[in-house]
C-alpha positions in Angstrom: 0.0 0.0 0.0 2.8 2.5 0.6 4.3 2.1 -3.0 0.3 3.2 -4.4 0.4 6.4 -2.2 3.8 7.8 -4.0 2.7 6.5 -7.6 -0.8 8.2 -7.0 0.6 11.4 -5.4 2.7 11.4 -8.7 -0.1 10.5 -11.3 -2.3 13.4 -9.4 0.7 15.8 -10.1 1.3 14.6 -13.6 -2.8 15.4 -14.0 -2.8 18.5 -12.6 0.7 20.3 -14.7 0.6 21.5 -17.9 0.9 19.6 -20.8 4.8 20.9 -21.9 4.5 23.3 -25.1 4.9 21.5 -28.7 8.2 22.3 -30.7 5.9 22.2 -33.8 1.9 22.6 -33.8 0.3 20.2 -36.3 -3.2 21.6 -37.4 -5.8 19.2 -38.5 -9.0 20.4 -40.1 -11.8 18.5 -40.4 -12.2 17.9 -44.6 -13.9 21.2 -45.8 -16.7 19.1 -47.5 -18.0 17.8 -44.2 -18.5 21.0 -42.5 -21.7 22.6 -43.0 -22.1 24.2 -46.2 -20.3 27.6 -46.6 -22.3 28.8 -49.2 -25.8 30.4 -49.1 -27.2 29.4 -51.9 -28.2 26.1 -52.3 -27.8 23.6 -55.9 -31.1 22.0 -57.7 -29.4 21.1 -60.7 -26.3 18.8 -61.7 -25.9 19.6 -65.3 -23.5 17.5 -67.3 -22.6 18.0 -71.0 -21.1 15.1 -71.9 -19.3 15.8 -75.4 -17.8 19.0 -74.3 -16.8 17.6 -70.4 -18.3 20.3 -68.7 -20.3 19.8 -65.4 -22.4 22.7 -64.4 -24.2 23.3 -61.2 -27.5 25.9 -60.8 -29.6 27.5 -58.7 -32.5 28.8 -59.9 -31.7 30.8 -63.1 -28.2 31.2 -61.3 -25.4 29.0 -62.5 -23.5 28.5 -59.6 -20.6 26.8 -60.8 -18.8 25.5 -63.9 -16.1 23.0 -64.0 -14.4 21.7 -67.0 -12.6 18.5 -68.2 -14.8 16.1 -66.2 -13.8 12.4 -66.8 -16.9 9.8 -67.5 -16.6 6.0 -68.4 -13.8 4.8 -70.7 -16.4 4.6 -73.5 -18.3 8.2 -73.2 -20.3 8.6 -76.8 -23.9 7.2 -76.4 -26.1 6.3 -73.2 -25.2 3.9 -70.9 -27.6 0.7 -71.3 -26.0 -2.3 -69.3 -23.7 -2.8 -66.5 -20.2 -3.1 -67.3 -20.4 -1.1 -71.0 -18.4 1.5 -69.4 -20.9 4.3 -70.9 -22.0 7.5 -68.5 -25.8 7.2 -68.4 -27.5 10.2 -70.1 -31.0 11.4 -68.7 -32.8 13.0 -66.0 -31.6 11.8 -62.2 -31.5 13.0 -58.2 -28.6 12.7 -56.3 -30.3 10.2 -53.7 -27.0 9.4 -51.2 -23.5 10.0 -50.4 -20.7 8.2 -49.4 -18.0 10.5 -47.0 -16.2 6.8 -47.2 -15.9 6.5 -50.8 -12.7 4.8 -52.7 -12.7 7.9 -54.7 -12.6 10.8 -52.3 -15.9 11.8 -51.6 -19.3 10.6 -53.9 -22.3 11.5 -54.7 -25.0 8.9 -56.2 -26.9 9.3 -58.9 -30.1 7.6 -59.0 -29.4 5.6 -62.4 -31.4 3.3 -63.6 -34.9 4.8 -64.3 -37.8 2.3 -64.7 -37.4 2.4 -68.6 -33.6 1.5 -68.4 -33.5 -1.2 -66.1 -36.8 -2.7 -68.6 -34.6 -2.1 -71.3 -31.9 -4.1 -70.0 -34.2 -6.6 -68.9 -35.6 -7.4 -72.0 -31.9 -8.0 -72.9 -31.1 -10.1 -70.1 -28.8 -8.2 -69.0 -28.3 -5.9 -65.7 -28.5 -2.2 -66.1 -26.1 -1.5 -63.4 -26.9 1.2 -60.7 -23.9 2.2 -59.1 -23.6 5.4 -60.8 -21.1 8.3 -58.7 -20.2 12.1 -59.1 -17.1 11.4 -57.5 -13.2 12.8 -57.1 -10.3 10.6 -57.8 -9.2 7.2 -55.9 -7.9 7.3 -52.6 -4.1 7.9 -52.3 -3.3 8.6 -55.8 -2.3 12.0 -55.0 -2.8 13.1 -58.5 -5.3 13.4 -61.9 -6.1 10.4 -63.3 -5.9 11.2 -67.2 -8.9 10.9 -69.9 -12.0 8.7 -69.9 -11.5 6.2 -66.9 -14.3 5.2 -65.2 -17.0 2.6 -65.4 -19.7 5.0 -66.0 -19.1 7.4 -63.5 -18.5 10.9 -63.6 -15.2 12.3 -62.1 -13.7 15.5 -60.9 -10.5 16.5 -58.9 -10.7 16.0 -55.2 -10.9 19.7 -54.6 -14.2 20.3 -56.9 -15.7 17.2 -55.6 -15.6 19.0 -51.8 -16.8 21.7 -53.3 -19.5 19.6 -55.1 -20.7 17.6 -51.8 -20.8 21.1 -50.2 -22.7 22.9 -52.6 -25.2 19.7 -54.1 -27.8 18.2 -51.2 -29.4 14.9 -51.7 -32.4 15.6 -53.9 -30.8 17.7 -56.0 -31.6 17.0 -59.7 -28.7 15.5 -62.1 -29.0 15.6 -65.8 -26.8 14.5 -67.7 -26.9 15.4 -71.5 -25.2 13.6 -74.5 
C-alpha cells in the first residue's frame, strides 16, 4: 500500500501540470466538405454535358458553378444501357445518397437506372447496373487520373468534388446530357 500512495501522489501531479509546449503545432482540419455548407445558396441542378466535359451546377436561373474536363466512363459517346459497358448514363436523375467513405474521395450517387432503363436491359437479359457516382479521384493517388476512366461514372478533382458535396444536397436534380 505504501508504493500506491507515491505513484498516485505522482499520477495526481502529472494530472494537474501543464501539458509541456509543442516544438511544432500540427493543425488538422476537419475535410472542408463535411463542414456545413459555406455557401448560401443552395444547388437544384447537376448539369452535365457530356461531349464538351463540362459539369455545371445551378440555382434557380443562377449558375453557380462551372467545372471543365470532367472524366466519365472509358467509353463516353452514347447512353449507358447495361452494366459493365463502361458508358455514363444520359438522362434526367436525383442525387439520392452520399458516401464521405468512398474509394474515390468523396461521392455522390446518382439515381441511375430509371424504370425504362433497367426494362430495357431486362428485355436483354442483362443488368443495367446502378452504381452510378459524381465522385473525385481514388484514394491515395495524389494526383489526376488522365482521360476517360471510369466505369460510367463521372469524375472530378478532389478539390471540386468537396466543393460539389458542399454545394449539391441529396435531392438535387442531375441531368446529364449527351
Amino acid at each position: 500500500m505504501r508504493r500506491l500512495v507515491p505513484l498516485l501522489v505522482l499520477l495526481t501531479a502529472a494530472c494537474t501540470t501543464a501539458p509541456p509546449t509543442p516544438v511544432e503545432t500540427v493543425t488538422t482540419a476537419p475535410l472542408p466538405a463535411l463542414l456545413p455548407p459555406r455557401h448560401e445558396a443552395r444547388a437544384d441542378l447537376v448539369r452535365v454535358h457530356k461531349a464538351a466535359r463540362v459539369l455545371e451546377v445551378w440555382s434557380g436561373e443562377t449558375r453557380l458553378l462551372s467545372l471543365g474536363s470532367v472524366q466519365l466512363g472509358r467509353t463516353p459517346v452514347g447512353p449507358k444501357r447495361f452494366e459493365g459497358d463502361g458508358r455514363t448514363p444520359e438522362g434526367r436523375y436525383r442525387i439520392d445518397w452520399r458516401n464521405p467513405n468512398s474509394a474515390y474521395h468523396l461521392s455522390l450517387h446518382v439515381s441511375y437506372p430509371d424504370e425504362a432503363q433497367s426494362a430495357y436491359a431486362r428485355a436483354m437479359g442483362r443488368s443495367a447496373g446502378g452504381l452510378i457516382m459524381i465522385h473525385g479521384q481514388p484514394n491515395g493517388l495524389g494526383w489526376r487520373m488522365a482521360g476517360d476512366w471510369t466505369d460510367g461514372c463521372i469524375a472530378v478533382s478532389d478539390a471540386e468534388m468537396e466543393t460539389l458535396w458542399a454545394l449539391v444536397p441529396d435531392g438535387a436534380t442531375v441531368e446529364i446530357l449527351p
